[in-house]
C-alpha positions, 0 to 999 in steps of 0.5 A, a space after each residue: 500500500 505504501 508503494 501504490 501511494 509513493 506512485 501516486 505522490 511521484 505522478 502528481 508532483 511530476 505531472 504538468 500544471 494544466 494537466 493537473 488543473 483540468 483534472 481536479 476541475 472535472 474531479 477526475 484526478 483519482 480517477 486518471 491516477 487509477 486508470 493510470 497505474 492499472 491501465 499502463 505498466 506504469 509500475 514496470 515502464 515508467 516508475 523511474 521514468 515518470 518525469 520523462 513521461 510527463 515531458 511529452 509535448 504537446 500536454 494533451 499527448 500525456 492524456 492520450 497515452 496515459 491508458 485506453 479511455 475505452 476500457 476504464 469505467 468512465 469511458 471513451 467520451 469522459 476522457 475525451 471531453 477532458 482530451 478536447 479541453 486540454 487541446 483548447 488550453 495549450 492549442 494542439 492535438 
Protein backbone atom coordinates (compact mmCIF):
# COMPACT_ATOMS: atom_id res chain seq x y z
CA UNK A 1 0.00 0.00 0.00
CA UNK A 2 2.57 2.49 0.95
CA UNK A 3 4.38 1.74 -2.65
CA UNK A 4 0.94 2.24 -4.51
CA UNK A 5 0.79 5.83 -2.64
CA UNK A 6 4.52 6.53 -3.21
CA UNK A 7 3.42 6.25 -7.10
CA UNK A 8 0.52 8.15 -6.78
CA UNK A 9 2.81 11.32 -4.54
CA UNK A 10 5.57 10.79 -7.61
CA UNK A 11 2.56 11.14 -10.57
CA UNK A 12 1.05 14.24 -9.00
CA UNK A 13 4.43 16.13 -8.26
CA UNK A 14 5.72 15.36 -11.85
CA UNK A 15 2.53 15.66 -13.60
CA UNK A 16 2.13 19.44 -15.77
CA UNK A 17 0.46 22.08 -14.04
CA UNK A 18 -2.79 22.48 -16.89
CA UNK A 19 -2.60 18.56 -16.55
CA UNK A 20 -3.38 18.78 -13.33
CA UNK A 21 -5.57 21.58 -13.19
CA UNK A 22 -8.23 20.09 -15.98
CA UNK A 23 -8.16 17.02 -13.82
CA UNK A 24 -9.20 18.27 -10.45
CA UNK A 25 -11.75 20.81 -12.32
CA UNK A 26 -13.81 17.66 -13.78
CA UNK A 27 -12.94 15.70 -10.50
CA UNK A 28 -11.08 13.26 -12.24
CA UNK A 29 -7.75 13.36 -10.70
CA UNK A 30 -8.23 9.96 -8.67
CA UNK A 31 -9.70 8.52 -11.35
CA UNK A 32 -6.80 9.26 -14.08
CA UNK A 33 -4.45 8.07 -11.38
CA UNK A 34 -6.18 4.74 -11.08
CA UNK A 35 -6.73 4.23 -14.62
CA UNK A 36 -3.04 5.13 -14.89
CA UNK A 37 -1.48 2.71 -12.63
CA UNK A 38 -3.62 -0.20 -13.70
CA UNK A 39 -4.15 0.53 -17.36
CA UNK A 40 -0.50 1.04 -18.20
CA UNK A 41 2.65 -0.74 -16.98
CA UNK A 42 3.48 2.39 -15.20
CA UNK A 43 4.94 0.28 -12.50
CA UNK A 44 7.47 -1.73 -14.75
CA UNK A 45 7.91 1.48 -17.51
CA UNK A 46 7.50 4.31 -16.12
CA UNK A 47 8.23 4.02 -12.14
CA UNK A 48 11.62 5.51 -12.58
CA UNK A 49 10.77 7.29 -15.72
CA UNK A 50 7.68 9.41 -14.62
CA UNK A 51 9.17 12.68 -15.41
CA UNK A 52 10.08 11.77 -18.56
CA UNK A 53 6.53 10.64 -19.32
CA UNK A 54 5.08 13.90 -18.27
CA UNK A 55 7.86 15.51 -20.66
CA UNK A 56 5.74 14.51 -23.57
CA UNK A 57 4.57 17.55 -25.64
CA UNK A 58 2.16 18.94 -26.53
CA UNK A 59 0.37 18.12 -22.82
CA UNK A 60 -2.71 16.69 -24.34
CA UNK A 61 -0.42 13.98 -25.51
CA UNK A 62 0.18 12.65 -21.82
CA UNK A 63 -3.63 12.16 -21.61
CA UNK A 64 -3.77 10.11 -24.56
CA UNK A 65 -1.02 7.77 -23.77
CA UNK A 66 -1.77 7.51 -20.36
CA UNK A 67 -4.21 4.37 -20.80
CA UNK A 68 -7.19 3.25 -23.36
CA UNK A 69 -10.12 5.53 -22.35
CA UNK A 70 -12.41 2.67 -23.85
CA UNK A 71 -11.59 0.25 -21.25
CA UNK A 72 -11.88 2.38 -17.86
CA UNK A 73 -15.45 2.73 -16.06
CA UNK A 74 -15.75 6.40 -17.30
CA UNK A 75 -15.44 5.70 -20.58
CA UNK A 76 -14.21 6.86 -24.05
CA UNK A 77 -16.41 10.22 -24.26
CA UNK A 78 -15.12 11.09 -20.39
CA UNK A 79 -11.56 11.44 -21.48
CA UNK A 80 -12.04 12.65 -24.29
CA UNK A 81 -14.19 15.62 -23.48
CA UNK A 82 -11.07 16.33 -20.92
CA UNK A 83 -8.61 15.36 -24.08
CA UNK A 84 -10.67 18.31 -26.27
CA UNK A 85 -10.50 20.95 -23.04
CA UNK A 86 -6.79 20.31 -22.79
CA UNK A 87 -6.32 20.97 -26.88
CA UNK A 88 -8.49 24.30 -26.05
CA UNK A 89 -5.97 25.25 -23.35
CA UNK A 90 -2.46 24.72 -24.91
CA UNK A 91 -3.71 24.80 -28.67
CA UNK A 92 -2.68 21.45 -30.02
CA UNK A 93 -3.86 17.99 -30.80
Amino acid sequence: MKKKNNLRHRIVINMPYLLLETLIRNKALSLYISNLISGREIKVRYENNITEFFSIKPISRILMYSFSWSNTKEGYTFWHDMYDELCDKCDSQ
